[in-house]
C-alpha positions in Angstrom: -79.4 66.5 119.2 -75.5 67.3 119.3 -74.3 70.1 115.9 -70.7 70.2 114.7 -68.5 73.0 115.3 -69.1 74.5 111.9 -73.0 73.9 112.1 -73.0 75.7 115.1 -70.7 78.7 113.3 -73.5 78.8 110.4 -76.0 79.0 112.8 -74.4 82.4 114.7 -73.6 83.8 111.3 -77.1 83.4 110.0 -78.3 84.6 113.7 -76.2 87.6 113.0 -77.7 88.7 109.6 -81.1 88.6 110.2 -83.5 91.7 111.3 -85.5 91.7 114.1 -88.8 91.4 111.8 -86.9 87.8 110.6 -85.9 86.9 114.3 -89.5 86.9 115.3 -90.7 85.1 111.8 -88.5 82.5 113.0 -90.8 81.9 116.5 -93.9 82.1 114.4 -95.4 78.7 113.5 -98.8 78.7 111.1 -101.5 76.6 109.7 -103.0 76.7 106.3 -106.0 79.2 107.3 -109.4 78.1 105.5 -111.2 80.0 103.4 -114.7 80.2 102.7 -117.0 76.5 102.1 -119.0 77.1 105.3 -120.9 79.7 107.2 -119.0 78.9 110.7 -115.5 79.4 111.8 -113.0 76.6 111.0 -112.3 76.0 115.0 -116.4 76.0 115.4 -116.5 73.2 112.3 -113.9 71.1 114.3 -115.5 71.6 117.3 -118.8 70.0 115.2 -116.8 67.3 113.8 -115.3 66.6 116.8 -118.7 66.6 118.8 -120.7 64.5 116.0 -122.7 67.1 114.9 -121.1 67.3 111.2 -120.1 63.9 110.4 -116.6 62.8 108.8 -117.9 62.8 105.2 -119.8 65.9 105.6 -116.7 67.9 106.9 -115.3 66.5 103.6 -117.6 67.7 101.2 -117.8 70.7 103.3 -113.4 71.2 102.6 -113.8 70.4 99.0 -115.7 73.8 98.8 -112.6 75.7 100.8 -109.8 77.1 99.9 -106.7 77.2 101.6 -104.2 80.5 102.8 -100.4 79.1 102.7 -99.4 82.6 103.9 -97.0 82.6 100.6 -96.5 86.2 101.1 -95.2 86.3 104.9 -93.4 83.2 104.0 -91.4 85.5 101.4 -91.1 88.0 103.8 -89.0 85.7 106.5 -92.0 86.0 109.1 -92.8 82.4 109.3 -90.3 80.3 110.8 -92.4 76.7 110.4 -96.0 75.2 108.9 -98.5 72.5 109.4 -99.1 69.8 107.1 -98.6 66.8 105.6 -98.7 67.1 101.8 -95.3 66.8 100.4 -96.2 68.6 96.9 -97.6 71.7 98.8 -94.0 71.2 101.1 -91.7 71.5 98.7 -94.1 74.5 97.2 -93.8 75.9 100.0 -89.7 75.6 100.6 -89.1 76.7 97.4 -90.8 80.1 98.8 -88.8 80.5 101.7 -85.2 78.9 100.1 -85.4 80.9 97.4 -87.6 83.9 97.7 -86.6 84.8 101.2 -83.9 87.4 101.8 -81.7 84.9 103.8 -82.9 81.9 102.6 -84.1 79.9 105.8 -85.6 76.8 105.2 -89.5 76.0 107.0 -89.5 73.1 109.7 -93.3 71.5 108.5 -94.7 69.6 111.7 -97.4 67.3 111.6 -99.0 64.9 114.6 -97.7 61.7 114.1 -98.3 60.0 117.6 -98.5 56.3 116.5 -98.1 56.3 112.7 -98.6 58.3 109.8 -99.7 55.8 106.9 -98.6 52.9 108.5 -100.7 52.9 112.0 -99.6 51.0 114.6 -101.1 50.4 118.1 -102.0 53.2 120.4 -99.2 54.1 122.8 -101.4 52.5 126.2 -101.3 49.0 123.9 -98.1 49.3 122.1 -96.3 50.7 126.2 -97.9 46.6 127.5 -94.7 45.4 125.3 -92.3 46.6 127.4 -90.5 45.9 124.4 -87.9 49.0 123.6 -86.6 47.7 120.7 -90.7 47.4 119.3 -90.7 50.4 120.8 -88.1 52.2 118.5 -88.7 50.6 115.2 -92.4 51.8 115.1 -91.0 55.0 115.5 -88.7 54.2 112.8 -91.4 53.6 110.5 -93.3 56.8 111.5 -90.0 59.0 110.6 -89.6 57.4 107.2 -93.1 57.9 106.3 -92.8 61.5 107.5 -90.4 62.7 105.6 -91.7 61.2 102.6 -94.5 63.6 103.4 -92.7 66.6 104.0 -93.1 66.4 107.4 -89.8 66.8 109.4 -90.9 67.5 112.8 -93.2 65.1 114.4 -95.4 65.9 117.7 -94.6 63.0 119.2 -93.9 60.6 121.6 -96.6 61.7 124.1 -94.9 60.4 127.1 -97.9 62.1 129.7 -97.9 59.8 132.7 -101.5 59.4 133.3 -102.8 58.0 136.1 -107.2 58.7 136.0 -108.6 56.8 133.2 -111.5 59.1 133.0 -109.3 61.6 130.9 -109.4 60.6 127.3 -105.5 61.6 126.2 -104.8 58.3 128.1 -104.7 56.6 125.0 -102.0 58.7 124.2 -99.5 58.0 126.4 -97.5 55.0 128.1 -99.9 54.8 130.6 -99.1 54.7 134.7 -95.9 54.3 135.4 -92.7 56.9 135.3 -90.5 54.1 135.0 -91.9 52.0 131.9 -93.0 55.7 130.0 -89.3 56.7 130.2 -88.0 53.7 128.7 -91.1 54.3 126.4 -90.0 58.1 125.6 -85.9 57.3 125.5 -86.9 54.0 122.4 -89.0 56.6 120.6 -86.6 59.3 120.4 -83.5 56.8 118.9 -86.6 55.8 116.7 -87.6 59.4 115.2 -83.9 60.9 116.0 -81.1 58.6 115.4 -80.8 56.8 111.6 -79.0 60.1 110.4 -77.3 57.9 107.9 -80.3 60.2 105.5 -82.3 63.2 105.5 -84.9 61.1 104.6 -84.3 58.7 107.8 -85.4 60.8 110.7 -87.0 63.6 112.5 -87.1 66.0 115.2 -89.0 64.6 118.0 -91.4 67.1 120.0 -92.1 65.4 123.5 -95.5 66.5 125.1 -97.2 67.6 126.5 -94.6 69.5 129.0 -95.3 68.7 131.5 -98.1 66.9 134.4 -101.1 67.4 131.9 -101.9 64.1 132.5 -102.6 64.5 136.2 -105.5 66.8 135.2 -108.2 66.8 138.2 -110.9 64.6 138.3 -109.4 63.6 134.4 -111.5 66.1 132.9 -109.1 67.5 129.8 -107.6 70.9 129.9 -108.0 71.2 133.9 -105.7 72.1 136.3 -102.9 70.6 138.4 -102.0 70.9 141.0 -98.8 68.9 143.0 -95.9 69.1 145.0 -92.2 69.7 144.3 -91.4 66.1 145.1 -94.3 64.6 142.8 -93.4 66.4 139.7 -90.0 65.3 139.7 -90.5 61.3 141.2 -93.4 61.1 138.6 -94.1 63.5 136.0 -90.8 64.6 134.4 -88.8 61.3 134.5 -90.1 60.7 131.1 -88.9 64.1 129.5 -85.5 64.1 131.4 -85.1 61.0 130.1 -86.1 61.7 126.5 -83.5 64.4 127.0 -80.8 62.9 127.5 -81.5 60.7 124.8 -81.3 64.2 122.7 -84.8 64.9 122.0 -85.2 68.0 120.1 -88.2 70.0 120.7 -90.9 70.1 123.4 -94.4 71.4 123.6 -95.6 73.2 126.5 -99.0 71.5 128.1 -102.6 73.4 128.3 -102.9 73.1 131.8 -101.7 75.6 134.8 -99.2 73.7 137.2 -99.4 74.7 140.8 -101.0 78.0 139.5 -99.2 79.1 136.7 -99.6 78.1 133.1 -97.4 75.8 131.4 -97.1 78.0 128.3 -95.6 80.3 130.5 -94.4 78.9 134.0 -89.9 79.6 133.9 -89.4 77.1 136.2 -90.8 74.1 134.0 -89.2 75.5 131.2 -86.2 77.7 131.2 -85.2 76.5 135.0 -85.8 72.6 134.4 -86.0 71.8 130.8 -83.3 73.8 129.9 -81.2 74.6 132.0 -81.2 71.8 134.2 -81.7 69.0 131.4 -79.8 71.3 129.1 -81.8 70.7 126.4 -80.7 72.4 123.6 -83.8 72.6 121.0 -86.6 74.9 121.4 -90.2 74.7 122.7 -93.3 75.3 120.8 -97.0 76.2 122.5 -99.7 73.8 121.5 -102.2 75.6 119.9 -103.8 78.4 121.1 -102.0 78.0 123.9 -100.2 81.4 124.7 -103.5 83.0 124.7 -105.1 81.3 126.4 -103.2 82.4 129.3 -105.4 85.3 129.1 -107.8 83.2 129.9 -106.6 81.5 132.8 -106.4 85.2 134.4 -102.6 85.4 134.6 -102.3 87.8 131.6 -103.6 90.8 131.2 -104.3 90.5 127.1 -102.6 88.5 124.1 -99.5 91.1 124.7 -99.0 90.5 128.1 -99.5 87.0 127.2 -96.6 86.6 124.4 -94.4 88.8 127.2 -94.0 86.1 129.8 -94.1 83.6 127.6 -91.1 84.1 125.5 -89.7 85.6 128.9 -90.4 81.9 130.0 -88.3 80.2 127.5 -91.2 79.7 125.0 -89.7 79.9 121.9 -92.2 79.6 119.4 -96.0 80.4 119.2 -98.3 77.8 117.7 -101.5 79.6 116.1 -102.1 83.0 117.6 -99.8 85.3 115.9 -99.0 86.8 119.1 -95.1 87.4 119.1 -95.9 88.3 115.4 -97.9 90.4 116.5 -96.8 91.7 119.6 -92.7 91.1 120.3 -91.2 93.8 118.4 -92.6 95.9 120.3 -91.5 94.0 123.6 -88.0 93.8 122.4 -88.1 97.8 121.6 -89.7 98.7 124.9 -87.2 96.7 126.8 -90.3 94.4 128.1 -88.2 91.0 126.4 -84.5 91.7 125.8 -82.4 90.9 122.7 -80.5 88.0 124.4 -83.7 86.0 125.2 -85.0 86.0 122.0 -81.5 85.6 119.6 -82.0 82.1 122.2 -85.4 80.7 120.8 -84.1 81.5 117.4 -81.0 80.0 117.8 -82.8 77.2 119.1 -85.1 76.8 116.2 -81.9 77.5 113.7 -80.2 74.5 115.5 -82.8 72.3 114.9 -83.6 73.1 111.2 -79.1 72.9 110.9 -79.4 69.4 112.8 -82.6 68.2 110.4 -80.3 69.0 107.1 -83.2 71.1 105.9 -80.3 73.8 104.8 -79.0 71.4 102.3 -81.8 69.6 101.5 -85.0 71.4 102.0 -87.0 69.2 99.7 -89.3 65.6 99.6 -87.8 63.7 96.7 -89.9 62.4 93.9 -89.2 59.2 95.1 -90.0 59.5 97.8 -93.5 60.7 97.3 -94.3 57.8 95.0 -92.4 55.5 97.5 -95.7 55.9 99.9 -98.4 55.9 98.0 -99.2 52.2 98.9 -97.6 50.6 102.3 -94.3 49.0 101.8 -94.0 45.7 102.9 -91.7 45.6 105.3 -93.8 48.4 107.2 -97.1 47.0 107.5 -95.1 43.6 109.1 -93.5 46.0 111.7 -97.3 47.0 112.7 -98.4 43.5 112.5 -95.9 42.4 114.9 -96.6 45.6 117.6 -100.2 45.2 117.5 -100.3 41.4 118.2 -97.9 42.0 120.7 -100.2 44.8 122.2 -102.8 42.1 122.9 -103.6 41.3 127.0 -105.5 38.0 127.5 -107.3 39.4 130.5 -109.4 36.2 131.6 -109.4 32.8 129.8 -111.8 30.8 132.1 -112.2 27.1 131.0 -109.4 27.4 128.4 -111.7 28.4 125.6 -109.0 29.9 123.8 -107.1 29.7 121.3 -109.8 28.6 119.1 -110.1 25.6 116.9 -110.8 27.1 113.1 -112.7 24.3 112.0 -115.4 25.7 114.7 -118.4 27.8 113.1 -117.7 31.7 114.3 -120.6 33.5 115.1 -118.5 37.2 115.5 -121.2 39.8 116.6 -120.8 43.9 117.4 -120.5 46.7 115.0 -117.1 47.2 116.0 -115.9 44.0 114.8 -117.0 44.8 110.9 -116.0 48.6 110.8 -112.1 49.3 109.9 -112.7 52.6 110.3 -112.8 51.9 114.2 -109.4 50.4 114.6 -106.7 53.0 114.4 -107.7 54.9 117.7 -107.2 58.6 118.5 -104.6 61.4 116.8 -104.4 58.6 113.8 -104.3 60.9 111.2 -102.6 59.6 107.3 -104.2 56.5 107.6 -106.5 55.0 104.5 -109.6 53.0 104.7 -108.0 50.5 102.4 -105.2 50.1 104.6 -107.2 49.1 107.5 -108.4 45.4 108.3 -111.0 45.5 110.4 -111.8 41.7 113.0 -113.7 40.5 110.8 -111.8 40.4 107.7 -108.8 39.3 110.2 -111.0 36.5 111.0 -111.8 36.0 107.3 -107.8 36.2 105.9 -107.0 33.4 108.3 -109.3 30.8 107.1 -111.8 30.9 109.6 -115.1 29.8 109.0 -116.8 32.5 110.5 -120.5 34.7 109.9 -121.3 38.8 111.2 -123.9 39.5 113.5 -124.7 43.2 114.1 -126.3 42.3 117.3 -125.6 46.0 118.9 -122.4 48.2 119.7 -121.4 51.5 121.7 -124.2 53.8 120.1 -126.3 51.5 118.4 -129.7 49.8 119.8 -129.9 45.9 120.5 -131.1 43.8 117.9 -132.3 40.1 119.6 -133.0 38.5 116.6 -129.2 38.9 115.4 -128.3 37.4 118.3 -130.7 34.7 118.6 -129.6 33.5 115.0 -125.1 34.2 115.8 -126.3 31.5 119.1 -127.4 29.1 117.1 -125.5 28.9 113.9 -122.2 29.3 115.5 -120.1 26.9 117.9 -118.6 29.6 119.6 -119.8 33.3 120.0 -116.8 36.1 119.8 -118.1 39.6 120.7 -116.4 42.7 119.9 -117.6 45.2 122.3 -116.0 48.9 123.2 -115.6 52.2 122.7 -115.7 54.1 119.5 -112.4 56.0 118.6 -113.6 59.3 119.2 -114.5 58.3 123.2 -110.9 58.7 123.6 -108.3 61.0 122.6 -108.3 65.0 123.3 -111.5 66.3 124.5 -113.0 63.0 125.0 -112.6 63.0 128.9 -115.4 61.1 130.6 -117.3 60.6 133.9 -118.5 57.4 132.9 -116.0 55.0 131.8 -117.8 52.0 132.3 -119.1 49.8 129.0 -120.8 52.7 127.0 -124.5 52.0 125.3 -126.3 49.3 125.8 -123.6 46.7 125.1 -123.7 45.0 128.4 -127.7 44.2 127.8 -126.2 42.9 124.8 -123.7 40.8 126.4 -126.1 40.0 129.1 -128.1 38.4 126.5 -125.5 36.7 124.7 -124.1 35.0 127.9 -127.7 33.9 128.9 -128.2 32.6 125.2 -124.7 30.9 124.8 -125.1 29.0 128.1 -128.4 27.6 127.0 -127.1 26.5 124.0 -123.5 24.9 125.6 -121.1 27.2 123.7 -118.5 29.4 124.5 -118.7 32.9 124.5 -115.3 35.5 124.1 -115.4 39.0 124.4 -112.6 41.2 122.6 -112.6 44.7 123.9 -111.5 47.2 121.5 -111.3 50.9 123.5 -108.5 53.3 124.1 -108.6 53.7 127.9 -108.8 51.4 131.2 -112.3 50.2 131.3 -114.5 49.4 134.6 -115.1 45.8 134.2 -116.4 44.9 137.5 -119.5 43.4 135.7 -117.2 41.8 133.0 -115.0 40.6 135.1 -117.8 38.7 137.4 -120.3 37.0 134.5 -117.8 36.9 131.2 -115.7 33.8 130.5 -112.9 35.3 128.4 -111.6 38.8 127.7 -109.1 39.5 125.5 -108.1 43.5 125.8 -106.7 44.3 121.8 -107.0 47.9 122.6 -106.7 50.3 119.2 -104.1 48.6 117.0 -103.8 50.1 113.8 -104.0 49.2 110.1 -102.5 45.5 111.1 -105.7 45.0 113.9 -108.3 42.4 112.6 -105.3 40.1 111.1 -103.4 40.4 114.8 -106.8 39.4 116.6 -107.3 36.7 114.9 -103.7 35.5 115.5 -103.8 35.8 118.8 -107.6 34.1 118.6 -106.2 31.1 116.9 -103.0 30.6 119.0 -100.6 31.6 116.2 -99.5 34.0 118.6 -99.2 33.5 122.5 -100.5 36.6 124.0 -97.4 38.1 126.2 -98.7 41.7 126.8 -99.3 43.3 130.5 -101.2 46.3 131.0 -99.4 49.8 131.3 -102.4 50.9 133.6 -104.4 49.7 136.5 -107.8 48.7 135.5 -110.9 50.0 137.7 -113.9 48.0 139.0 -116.0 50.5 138.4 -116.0 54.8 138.1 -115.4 55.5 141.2 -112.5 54.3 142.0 -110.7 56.8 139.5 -107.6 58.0 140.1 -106.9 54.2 140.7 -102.9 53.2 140.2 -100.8 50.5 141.6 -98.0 52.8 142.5 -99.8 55.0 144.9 -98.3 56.3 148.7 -98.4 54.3 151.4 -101.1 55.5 153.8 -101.6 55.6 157.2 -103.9 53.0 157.2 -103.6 51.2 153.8 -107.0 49.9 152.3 -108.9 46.7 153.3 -111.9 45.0 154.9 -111.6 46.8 157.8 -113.9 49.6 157.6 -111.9 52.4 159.0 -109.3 52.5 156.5 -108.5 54.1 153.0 -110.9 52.4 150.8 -114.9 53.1 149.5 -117.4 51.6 151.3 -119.0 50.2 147.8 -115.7 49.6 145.8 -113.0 46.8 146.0 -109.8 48.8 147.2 -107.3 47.2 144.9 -107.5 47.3 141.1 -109.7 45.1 139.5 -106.3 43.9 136.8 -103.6 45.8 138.4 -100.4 47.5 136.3 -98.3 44.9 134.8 -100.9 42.2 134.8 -101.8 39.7 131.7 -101.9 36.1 130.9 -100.9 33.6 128.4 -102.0 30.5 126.8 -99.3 28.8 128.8 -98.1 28.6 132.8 -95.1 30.5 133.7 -93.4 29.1 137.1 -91.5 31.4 139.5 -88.8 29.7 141.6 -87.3 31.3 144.4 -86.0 34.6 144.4 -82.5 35.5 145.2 -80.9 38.9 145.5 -77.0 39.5 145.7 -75.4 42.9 146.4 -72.5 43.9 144.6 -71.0 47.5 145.0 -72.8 49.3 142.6 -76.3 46.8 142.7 -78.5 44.6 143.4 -78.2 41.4 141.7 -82.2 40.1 141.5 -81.9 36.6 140.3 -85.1 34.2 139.6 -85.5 30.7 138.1 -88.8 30.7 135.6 -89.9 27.8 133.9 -92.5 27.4 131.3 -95.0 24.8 132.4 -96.9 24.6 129.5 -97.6 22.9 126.2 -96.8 26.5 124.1 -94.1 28.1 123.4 -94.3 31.9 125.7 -93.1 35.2 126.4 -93.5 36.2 130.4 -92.7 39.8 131.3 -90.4 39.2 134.4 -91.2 43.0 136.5 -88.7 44.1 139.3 -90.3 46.2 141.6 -88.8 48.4 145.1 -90.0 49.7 147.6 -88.1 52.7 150.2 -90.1 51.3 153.5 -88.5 54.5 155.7 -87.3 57.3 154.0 -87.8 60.8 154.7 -90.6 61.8 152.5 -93.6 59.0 152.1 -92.7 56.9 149.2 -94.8 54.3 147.0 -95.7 51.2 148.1 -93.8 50.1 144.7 -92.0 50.9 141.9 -91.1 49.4 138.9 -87.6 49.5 138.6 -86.7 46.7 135.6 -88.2 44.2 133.8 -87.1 41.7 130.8 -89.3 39.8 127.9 -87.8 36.3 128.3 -88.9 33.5 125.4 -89.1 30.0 126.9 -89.9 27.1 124.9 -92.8 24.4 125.8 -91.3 22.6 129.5 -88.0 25.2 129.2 -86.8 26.8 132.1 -84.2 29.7 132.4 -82.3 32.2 135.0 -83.5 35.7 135.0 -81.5 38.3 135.9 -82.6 41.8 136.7 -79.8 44.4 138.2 -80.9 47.2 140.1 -78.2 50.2 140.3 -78.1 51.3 143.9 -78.0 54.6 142.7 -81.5 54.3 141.1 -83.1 53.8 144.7 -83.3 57.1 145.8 -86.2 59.7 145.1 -86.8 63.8 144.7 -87.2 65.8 147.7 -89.7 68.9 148.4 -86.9 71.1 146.5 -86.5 69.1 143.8 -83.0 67.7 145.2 -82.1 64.0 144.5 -81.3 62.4 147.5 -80.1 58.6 148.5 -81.2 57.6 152.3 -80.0 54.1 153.7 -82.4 52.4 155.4 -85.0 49.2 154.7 -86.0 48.3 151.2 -88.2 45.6 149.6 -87.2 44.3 146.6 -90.2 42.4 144.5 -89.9 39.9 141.2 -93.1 38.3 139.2 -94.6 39.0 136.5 -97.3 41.8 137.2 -97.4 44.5 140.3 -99.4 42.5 142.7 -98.4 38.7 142.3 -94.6 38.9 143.3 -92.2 37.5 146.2 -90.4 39.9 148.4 -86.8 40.0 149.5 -85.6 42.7 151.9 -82.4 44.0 152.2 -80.7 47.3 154.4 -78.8 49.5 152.1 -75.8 51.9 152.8 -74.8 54.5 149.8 -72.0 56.4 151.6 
């Protein structure tokens, strides 16, 4: 996010005009409080939502009953600096308020969660990171930011670039999954997406990168728990994804929930005014998530709310998300000498920058256009999701060739996740439309297929035999849709048991004993929004195609990729268990002592497989990719990493080449790899290419204990093939003086 000269000179004369009262209004984000419909507090109604005890179209009729608080009046008075929403009508309503009832005249920022879509859903970010496509990567986002503006919404909270390790905890689905390496390419592709066509107001948005930061190394996966890591850790695995987004010029941030080695990210200095800003320099300003300043009081590291507010703006906290606490509270701080003057003109001037950088001074307002421009998808958007969801898709076992399928075969497609469109957008999708979505069924349907719905069972729903007696014998081949339901993942949704949920595998069970009898072909498509334990899966099913959540596009890109219109060329952004147990499971763990194996006395369960059951990186394709022998040359800057591949097939494929390193004596203990490249190449049926993947010596090196990059000569091992654990090894000694 870079300002002009004379920007910059508007934003210290504005800074320079405005009261303290005006200053603090500016730090103060709301939320349309709700008024009356129901008998319970609005956070106890979510909670109930949330939880299943009031259902989707209850909380519905229950909101048509409510009315709404804008806070018009403190909006008047300069004390709110942004707003929550997504209604464009109420936005501009809103604006006109503060442009042209306010003393000064200082527009709102109106922020919204858009983590993988607004109107136009595409896949979530654990399917849509098994690209590794960037350029994917950034015109998704692209789509989001058009939509968003059209919608009044010029700040989004997104990308959520947690690297998440435990698939227990249910923000998984949120993030690029595993690996620091492939979420910072992830995070750097989603700010030029939300940040960079400045060619219009209307083009982009101010990215807010969270959650800031290690939220996703949460113990045991259980949501809004603490962390706890060392120096080195944070900085080889954690941040990489935010320094990186950064430097791209992302232009907001949003502090994490959790406590980080003991003190609260709403408030810890050296995550956010230390690191983030002065040592990334970012130049935007940071918002709490919600609640989140007081619930420092909570976590016993603030006395009360005031306290609270103190140390976080003292922090570098700049703005307060939903607890009116430096409303309530900084003035007083600032008069008492408990928060100076300086530290506060710097999250205001923060928050001014961003609203100067948006245009929002000149043009605060949606267009009418551009309201009516949304109201159905355009075109040229919903092809954008197509594409990302069916390249989302990981053919995870394809035993016997069954697929693709033939389409003059009878389709027998059972589970209640395969009819319900509802189920496809995943967790924090939140403009979507009903109408929009098409569901696998109706995929199946638009492409011609001949096939019949069996309800047969799904996640909470008992098994009905007769449904799948009758999908046995009137179809030639039986596809199952099996999973999770969207609200098993997502915030909140952290679970001990991520294994197949319900009675689903009685149902399979049956299916497989029922299909074998009968000669034909059974294929399971999982739809879920974390790493599943599949060791039973794995062992007794034929074929499994992992399709993940994948937006409004999903049933039509399943059945592409069922038919063999579309190769799958995904990989998976995270390890895959066996089972529970073996959570925290990743491929780029330490080396140990006495790495895992058969022999009993080293790191591994007595009752688990010590590997991943599909390891980070890993996924097939309808055709055979062919690995010739790796080379590497050195040059004085990098490794050269050169490989022959060759499509063996009869299709036409895309193979994700991986480059992977390993530092085999170095002065802290260091993975046992790391991704450190990778390239989609396309070959043609029988065509064979040279890959070329360059690693800068200057990338090799790692964080020490005080947070200090260092290079160390020594032994490396270099690794090329196309998932984390199938790859050949070259070694080579390197010198960086």
């Amino acid at each position: 996010m870079k300002l002009t000269t004379e920007q910059m000179e508007k934003v210290e004369n504005l800074l320079s005009q405005m009261t303290l009262d005006e200053k603090i209004g500016q730090t103060n984000l709301e939320s349309p409080s709700i008024v009356g419909g129901f008998d319970v507090s609005f956070e106890e109604l979510i909670e109930m939502v949330n939880d299943g005890r009031v259902s989707q179209d209850e909380f519905k009729k229950i909101m048509s009953t409510a009315s709404r608080d804008y806070h018009e009046d403190d909006i008047r008075a300069g004390l709110v600096g942004g707003m929550m929403g997504d209604d464009p009508v109420k936005a501009n309503e809103l604006q006109k308020i503060a442009v042209e009832e306010s003393r000064l005249g200082i527009p709102l920022i109106m922020g919204y969660d858009v983590i993988h879509g607004l109107r136009t859903v595409y896949p979530i970010a654990i399917a849509e990171a098994g690209t590794f496509d960037p350029e994917l990567f950034e015109r998704t986002a692209q789509v989001a930011a058009k939509e968003s503006r059209a919608s009044g919404i010029e700040w989004n909270f997104a990308p959520m670039i947690d690297v998440a390790r435990d698939a227990r905890w249910g923000r998984v689905s949120e993030g690029p999954g595993e690996d620091p390496y492939l979420a910072s390419c992830f995070a750097k592709a989603k700010i030029r997406g939300l940040q960079n066509d400045q060619s219009s107001t209307e083009n982009y948005v101010a990215a807010c990168l969270k959650h800031y930061v290690a939220y996703g190394a949460c113990e045991s996966g259980r949501d809004y728990n603490t962390t706890s890591m060392s120096v080195s850790q944070l900085h080889n695995v954690y941040l990489p994804p935010f320094k990186a987004a950064v430097e791209e010029g992302a232009a907001s941030a949003m502090a994490s929930f959790n406590d980080l080695n003991g003190v609260p990210c709403t408030l810890n200095p050296y995550t956010l005014r230390d690191t983030l800003k002065e040592r990334y320099k970012m130049n935007g300003f940071v918002v709490s998530d919600a609640n989140g300043i007081v619930e420092c009081v909570t976590h016993g590291i603030a006395e009360d709310a005031k306290d609270a507010g103190i140390q976080s703006m003292n922090a570098g906290l700049d703005m307060d998300m939903g607890t009116h606490i430096y409303k309530e509270y900084l003035k007083e701080a600032i008069e008492t000498g408990k928060v100076s003057m300086e530290v506060l003109d710097d999250a205001v001037r923060r928050i001014l920058m961003v609203k100067m950088w948006l245009g929002l001074f000149e043009n605060p307002y949606v267009s009418e256009k551009n309201i009516e421009k949304y109201k159905t998808l355009p075109e040229e958007h919903v092809a954008v999701s197509l594409e990302a969801a069916k390249k989302s898709i990981v053919l995870l076992k394809n035993e016997g060739q069954v697929l693709p399928l033939n389409r003059k075969q009878k389709i027998s497609l059972v589970g209640t996740l395969a009819a319900n469109r509802d189920e496809v957008c995943g967790a924090w999708a939140m403009g979507w439309k009903s109408e929009d979505c098409v569901s696998i069924w109706e995929g199946l349907k638009n492409s011609g297929a001949d096939v019949a719905y069996y309800l047969c069972g799904g996640p909470e729903d008992e098994i009905n035999e007769d449904e799948i007696v009758k999908a046995c014998i009137e179809g030639d081949v039986v596809v199952a849709v099996i999973g999770e339901l969207v609200n098993m993942t997502g915030e909140a949704s952290s679970k001990a048991n991520i294994e197949m949920p319900g009675k689903q595998r009685q149902m399979m069970e049956s299916l497989l004993e029922k299909t074998k009898a009968a000669g034909k072909s059974l294929v399971t498509v999982l739809m879920n929004g974390r790493p599943l334990g599949l060791g039973w899966e794995d062992a007794h099913l034929p074929v499994i195609v992992e399709a993940w959540h994948l937006g409004v596009q999903m049933g039509n890109a399943v059945a592409a990729v069922l038919f063999g219109d579309e190769n799958p060329s995904a990989k998976l952004a995270s390890s895959f268990p066996s089972m529970n147990g073996q959570c925290p499971i990743y491929y780029n763990h330490p080396s140990t002592g006495r790495p895992g194996s058969k022999s009993k006395f080293t790191s591994r369960y007595l009752d688990a497989p010590f590997e991943a059951l599909y390891p980070f990186g890993y996924g097939l394709s309808y055709t055979t990719f062919i690995y010739g022998e790796m080379q590497v040359e050195e040059t004085a800057d990098t490794y050269d990493i050169r490989v022959g591949l060759k499509n063996d097939g009869e299709r036409d494929g895309t193979e994700i080449v991986q480059l992977y390193m390993q530092d085999v004596t170095a002065s802290l203990v260091r993975p046992v790899k790391e991704l450190k490249g990778f390239v989609r190449v396309d070959l043609k049926a029988g065509e064979e290419k040279k890959v070329t993947i360059s690693l800068a010596k200057a990338d090799m090196g790692f964080y020490d204990n005080q947070g200090t990059y260092v290079l160390e000569d020594g032994l490396f091992r270099l690794y090329i093939g196309g998932n984390s654990r199938d790859c050949q090894c070259r070694e080579v000694r390197a010198s960086f003086k």
